[in-house]
RODO-2510 file (C-alpha; in nm, 4 decimals, decimal comma):
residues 267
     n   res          X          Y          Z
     1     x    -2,5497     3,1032    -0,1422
     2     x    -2,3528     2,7902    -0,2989
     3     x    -2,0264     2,7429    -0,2089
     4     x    -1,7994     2,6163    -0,4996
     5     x    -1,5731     2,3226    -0,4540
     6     x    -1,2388     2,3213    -0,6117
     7     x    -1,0552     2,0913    -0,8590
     8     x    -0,7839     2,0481    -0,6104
     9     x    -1,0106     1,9439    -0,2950
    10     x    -0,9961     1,6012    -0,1407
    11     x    -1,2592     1,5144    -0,3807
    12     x    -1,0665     1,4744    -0,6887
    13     x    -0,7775     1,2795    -0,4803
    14     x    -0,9011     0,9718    -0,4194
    15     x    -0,8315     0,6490    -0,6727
    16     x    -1,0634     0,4702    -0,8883
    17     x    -0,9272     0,2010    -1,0471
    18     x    -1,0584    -0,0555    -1,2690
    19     x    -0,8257    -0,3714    -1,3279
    20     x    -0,8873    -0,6533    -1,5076
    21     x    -0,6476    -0,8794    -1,6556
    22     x    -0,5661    -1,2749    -1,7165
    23     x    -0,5715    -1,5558    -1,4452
    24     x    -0,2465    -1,5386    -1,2636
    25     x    -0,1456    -1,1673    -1,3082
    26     x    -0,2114    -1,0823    -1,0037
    27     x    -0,5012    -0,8815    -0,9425
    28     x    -0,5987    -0,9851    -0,6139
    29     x    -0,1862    -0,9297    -0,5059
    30     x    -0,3127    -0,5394    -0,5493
    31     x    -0,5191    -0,5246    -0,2833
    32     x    -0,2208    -0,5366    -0,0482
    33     x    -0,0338    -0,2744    -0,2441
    34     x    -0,3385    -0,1141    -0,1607
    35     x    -0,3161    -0,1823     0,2251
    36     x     0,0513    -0,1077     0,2727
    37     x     0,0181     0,2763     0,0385
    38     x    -0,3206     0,3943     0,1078
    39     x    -0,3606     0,2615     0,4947
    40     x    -0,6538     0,0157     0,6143
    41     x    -0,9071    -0,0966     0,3565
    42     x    -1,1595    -0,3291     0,3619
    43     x    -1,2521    -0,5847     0,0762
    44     x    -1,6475    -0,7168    -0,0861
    45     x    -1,5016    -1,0636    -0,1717
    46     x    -1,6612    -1,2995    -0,3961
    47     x    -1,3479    -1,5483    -0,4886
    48     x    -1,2805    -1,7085    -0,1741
    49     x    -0,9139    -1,6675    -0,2789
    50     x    -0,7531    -1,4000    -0,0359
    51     x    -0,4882    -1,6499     0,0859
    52     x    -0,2644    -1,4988    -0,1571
    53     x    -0,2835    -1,1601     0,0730
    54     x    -0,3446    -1,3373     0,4565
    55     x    -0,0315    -1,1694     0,5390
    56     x    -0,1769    -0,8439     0,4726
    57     x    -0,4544    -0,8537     0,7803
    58     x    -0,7513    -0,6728     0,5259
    59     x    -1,1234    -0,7049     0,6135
    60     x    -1,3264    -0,8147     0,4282
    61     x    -1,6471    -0,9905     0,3914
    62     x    -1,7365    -1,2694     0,1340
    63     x    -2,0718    -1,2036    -0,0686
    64     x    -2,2494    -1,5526    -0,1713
    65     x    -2,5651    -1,3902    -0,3644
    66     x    -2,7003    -1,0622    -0,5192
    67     x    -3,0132    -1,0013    -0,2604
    68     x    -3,0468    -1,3393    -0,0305
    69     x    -3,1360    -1,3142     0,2957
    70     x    -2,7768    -1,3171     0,4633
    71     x    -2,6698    -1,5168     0,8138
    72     x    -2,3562    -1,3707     0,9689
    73     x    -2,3644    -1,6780     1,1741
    74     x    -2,3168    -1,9286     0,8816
    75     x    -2,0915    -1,6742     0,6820
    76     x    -2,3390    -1,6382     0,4403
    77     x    -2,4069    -1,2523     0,2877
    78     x    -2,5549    -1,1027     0,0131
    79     x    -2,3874    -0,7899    -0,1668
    80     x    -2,6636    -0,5683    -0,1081
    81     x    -2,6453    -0,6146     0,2834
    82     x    -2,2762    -0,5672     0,2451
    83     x    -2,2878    -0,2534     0,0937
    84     x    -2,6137    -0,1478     0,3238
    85     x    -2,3761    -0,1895     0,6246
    86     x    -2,0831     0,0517     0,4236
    87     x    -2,3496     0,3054     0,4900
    88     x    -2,3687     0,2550     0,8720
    89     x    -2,2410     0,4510     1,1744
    90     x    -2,0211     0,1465     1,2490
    91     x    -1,8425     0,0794     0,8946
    92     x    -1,7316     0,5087     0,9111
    93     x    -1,5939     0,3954     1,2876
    94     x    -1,3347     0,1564     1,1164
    95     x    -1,1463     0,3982     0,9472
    96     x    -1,1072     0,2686     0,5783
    97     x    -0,9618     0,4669     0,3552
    98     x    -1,0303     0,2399     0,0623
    99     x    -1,2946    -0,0435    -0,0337
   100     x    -1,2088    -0,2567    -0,2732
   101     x    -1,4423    -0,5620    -0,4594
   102     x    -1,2435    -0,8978    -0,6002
   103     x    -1,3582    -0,9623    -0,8288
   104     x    -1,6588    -0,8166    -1,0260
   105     x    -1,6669    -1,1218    -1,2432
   106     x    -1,8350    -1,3186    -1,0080
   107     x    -2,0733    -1,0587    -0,8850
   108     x    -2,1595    -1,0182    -1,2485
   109     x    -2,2656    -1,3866    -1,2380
   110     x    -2,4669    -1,3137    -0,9239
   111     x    -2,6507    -0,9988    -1,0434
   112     x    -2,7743    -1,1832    -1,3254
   113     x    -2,8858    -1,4943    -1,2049
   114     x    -3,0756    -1,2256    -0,9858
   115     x    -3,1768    -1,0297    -1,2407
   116     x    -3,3417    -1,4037    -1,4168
   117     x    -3,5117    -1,4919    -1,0837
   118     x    -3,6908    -1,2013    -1,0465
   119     x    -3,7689    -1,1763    -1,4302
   120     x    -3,9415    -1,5359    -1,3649
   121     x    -4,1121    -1,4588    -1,0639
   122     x    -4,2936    -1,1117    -1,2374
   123     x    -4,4002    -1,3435    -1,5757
   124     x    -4,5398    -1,5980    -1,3649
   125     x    -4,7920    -1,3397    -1,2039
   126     x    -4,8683    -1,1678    -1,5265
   127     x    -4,9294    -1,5364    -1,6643
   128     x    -4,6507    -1,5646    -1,9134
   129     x    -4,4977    -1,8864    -1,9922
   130     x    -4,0983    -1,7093    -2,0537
   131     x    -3,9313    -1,4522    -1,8868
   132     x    -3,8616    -1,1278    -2,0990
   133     x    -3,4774    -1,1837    -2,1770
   134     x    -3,4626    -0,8114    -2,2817
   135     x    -3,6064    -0,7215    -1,9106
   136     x    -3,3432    -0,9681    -1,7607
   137     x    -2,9936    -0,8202    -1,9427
   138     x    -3,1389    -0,4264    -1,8937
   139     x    -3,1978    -0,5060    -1,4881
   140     x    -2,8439    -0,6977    -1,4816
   141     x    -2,7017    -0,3947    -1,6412
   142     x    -2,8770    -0,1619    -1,4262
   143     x    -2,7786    -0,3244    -1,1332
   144     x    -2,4239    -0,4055    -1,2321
   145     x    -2,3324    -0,0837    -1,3503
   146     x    -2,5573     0,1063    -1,0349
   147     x    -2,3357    -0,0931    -0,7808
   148     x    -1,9802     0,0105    -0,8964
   149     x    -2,1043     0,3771    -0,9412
   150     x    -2,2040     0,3422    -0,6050
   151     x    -1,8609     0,1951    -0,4846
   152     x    -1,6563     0,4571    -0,7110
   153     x    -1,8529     0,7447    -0,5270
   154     x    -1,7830     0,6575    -0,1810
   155     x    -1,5202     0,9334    -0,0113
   156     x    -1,2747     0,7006    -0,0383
   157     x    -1,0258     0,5073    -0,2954
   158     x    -1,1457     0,1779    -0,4392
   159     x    -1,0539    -0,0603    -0,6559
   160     x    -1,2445    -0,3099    -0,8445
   161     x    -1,1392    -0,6376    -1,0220
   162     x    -1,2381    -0,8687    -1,2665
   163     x    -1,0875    -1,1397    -1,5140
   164     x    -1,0340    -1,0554    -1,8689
   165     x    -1,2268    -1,1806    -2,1653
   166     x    -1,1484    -1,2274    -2,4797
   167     x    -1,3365    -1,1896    -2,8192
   168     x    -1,2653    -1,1651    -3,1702
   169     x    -1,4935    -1,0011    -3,4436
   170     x    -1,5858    -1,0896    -3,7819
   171     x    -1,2652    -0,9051    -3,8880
   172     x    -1,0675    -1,1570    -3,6414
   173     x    -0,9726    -0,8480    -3,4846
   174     x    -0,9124    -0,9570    -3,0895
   175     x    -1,0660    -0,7558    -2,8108
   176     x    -0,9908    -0,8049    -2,4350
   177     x    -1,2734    -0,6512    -2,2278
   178     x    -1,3890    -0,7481    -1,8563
   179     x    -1,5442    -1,0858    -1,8132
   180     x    -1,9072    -0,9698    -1,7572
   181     x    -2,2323    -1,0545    -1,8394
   182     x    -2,3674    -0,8423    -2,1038
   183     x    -2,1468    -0,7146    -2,4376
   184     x    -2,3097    -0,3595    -2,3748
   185     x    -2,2596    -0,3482    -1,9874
   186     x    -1,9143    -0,5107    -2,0362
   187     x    -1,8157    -0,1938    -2,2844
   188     x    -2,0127     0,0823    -2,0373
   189     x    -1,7919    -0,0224    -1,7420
   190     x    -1,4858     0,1313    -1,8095
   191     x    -1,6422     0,5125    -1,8641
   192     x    -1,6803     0,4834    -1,4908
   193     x    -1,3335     0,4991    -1,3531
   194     x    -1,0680     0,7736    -1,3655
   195     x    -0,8082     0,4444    -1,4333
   196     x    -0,8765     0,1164    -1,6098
   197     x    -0,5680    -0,0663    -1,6012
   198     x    -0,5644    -0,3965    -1,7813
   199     x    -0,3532    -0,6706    -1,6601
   200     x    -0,1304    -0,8897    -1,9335
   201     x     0,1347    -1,1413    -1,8151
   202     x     0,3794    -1,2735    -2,0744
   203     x     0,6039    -1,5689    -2,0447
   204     x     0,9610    -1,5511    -2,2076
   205     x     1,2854    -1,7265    -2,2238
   206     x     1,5445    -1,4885    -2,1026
   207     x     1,9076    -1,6739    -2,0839
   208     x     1,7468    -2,0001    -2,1122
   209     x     1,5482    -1,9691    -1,8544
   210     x     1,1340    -1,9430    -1,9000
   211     x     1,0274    -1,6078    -1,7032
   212     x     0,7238    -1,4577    -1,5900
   213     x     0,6474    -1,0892    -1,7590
   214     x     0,4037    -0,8629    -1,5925
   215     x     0,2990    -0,5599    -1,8098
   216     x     0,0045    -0,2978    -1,7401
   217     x    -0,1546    -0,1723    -2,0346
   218     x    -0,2712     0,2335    -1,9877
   219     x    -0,4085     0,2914    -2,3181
   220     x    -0,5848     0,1387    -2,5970
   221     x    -0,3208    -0,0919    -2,7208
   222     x    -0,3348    -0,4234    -2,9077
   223     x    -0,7357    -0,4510    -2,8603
   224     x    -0,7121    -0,3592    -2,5100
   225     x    -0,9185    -0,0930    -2,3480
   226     x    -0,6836     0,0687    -2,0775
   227     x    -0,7315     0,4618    -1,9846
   228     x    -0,5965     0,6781    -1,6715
   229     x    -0,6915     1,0530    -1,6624
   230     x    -0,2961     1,1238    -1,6368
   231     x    -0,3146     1,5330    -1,6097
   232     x     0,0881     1,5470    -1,6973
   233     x     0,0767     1,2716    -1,9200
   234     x     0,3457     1,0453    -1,6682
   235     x     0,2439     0,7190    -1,7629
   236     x     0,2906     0,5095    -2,0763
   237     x     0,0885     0,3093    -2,2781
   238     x     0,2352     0,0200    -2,1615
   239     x     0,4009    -0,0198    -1,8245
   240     x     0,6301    -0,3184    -1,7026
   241     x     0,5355    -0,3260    -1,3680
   242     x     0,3510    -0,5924    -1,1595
   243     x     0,1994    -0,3111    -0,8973
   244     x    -0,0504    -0,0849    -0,9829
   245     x     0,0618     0,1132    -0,6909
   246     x     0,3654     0,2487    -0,8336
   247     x     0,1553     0,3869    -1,1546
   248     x    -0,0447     0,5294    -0,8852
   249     x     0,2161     0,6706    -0,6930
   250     x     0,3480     0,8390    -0,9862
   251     x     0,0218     1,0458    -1,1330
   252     x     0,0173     1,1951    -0,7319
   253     x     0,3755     1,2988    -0,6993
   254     x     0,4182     1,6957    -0,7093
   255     x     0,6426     1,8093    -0,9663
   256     x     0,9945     1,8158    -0,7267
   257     x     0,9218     1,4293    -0,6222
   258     x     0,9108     1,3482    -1,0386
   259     x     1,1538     1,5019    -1,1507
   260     x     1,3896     1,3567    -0,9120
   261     x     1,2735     0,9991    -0,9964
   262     x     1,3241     1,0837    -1,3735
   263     x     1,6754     1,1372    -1,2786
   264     x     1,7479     0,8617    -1,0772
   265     x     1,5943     0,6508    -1,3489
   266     x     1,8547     0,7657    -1,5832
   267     x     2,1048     0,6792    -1,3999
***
């Protein structure tokens, strides 16, 4: 006989988070929030920019290629090795409780320039002079898309990164989507996550001063492409927060905890 789960098991607890957002917001800053909320996490980096969060003691491991052979002893790993060892007796020993990659952009860049190799390599034996750039974007997007599924549907939360890009149809309406490769793989991404938060910093003079703004965007607003599955509809379309962690905090809170933050807001 099948045993059903339940809507209100451990399974439908844990974070997925998209963010993406401009240079400077702040992205890689969540991955401490992370840390210090959800407990000991561990990081696929591909920036070489986590002294921003040294003082947060996360593991990590930095991923240099798609597939190449990797050599612990000269640093150098590959993403698919990484996530091979996430699968290991010795990675469930640690004790994460979340995974996070920073950023996606740049394993994007590394899944294609996979994807082209490998294209070259097959047209070569068949005796073609070009690889099939249709075969090259559908095994980037296959790829791409098959490794953050794979990351979202580990028991654990995770959170995934990337820059923003920007675009602007023949309409001149502006779009801000995540900087990947591939317009069609850049637009199935976000269906993948129960939150896509989208990053926008503003800069304003505020008593003649110039300061920094950090807003996250929830919704589809102003040619963003934000979502959260918000069951009591606590979060607003646009947030002024700099923390991710806080919207986070909020969607888990039972109904006692919220209402008693409502009020102290008000006053």
């Amino acid at each position: 006989m099948f045993e059903p789960l339940n809507t209100a098991g451990d399974d439908t607890a844990k974070r997925k988070v998209l963010l993406y957002g401009h240079h400077g917001w702040g992205k890689t800053t969540q991955l401490k929030y992370f840390q210090e909320h959800f407990g000991k996490g561990f990081i696929f980096s591909g920036e070489s920019g986590l002294s921003s969060i040294r003082s947060a003691g996360i593991d990590y491991l930095p991923f240099s290629s798609w597939d190449d052979p990797s050599d612990p002893k000269k640093g150098k790993y590959s993403f698919k090795d990484i996530f091979k060892w996430t699968k290991s007796e010795d990675f469930k020993k640690k004790g994460y409780s979340w995974i996070g990659i920073d950023s996606l952009t740049e394993l994007s860049d590394l899944s294609y320039q996979h994807a082209e190799k490998e294209e070259k390599i097959r047209a070569e034996k068949l005796g073609k002079k070009n690889p099939d750039g249709f075969a090259v974007w559908g095994n980037h997007a296959s790829q791409l898309i098959g490794a953050c599924k794979a990351i979202r549907d580990m028991n654990m939360h995770c959170i995934v990164t990337a820059l923003a890009k920007e675009s602007t149809d023949d309409n001149g309406n502006v779009d801000y989507w995540c900087m990947i490769a591939g317009k069609a793989t850049m637009q199935q991404l976000p269906g993948i996550f129960d939150c896509v938060f989208c990053g926008v910093r503003v800069t304003q003079e505020i008593e003649g001063r110039q300061q920094v703004l950090r807003y996250v965007i929830t919704d589809e607003v102003r040619g963003w492409h934000g979502k959260v599955r918000d069951e009591k509809r606590r979060l607003k379309a646009v947030e002024k927060t700099g923390n991710i962690v806080e919207l986070l905090k909020r969607l888990d809170m039972d109904d006692d905890e919220y209402n008693k933050l409502k009020t102290k807001e008000k006053k």
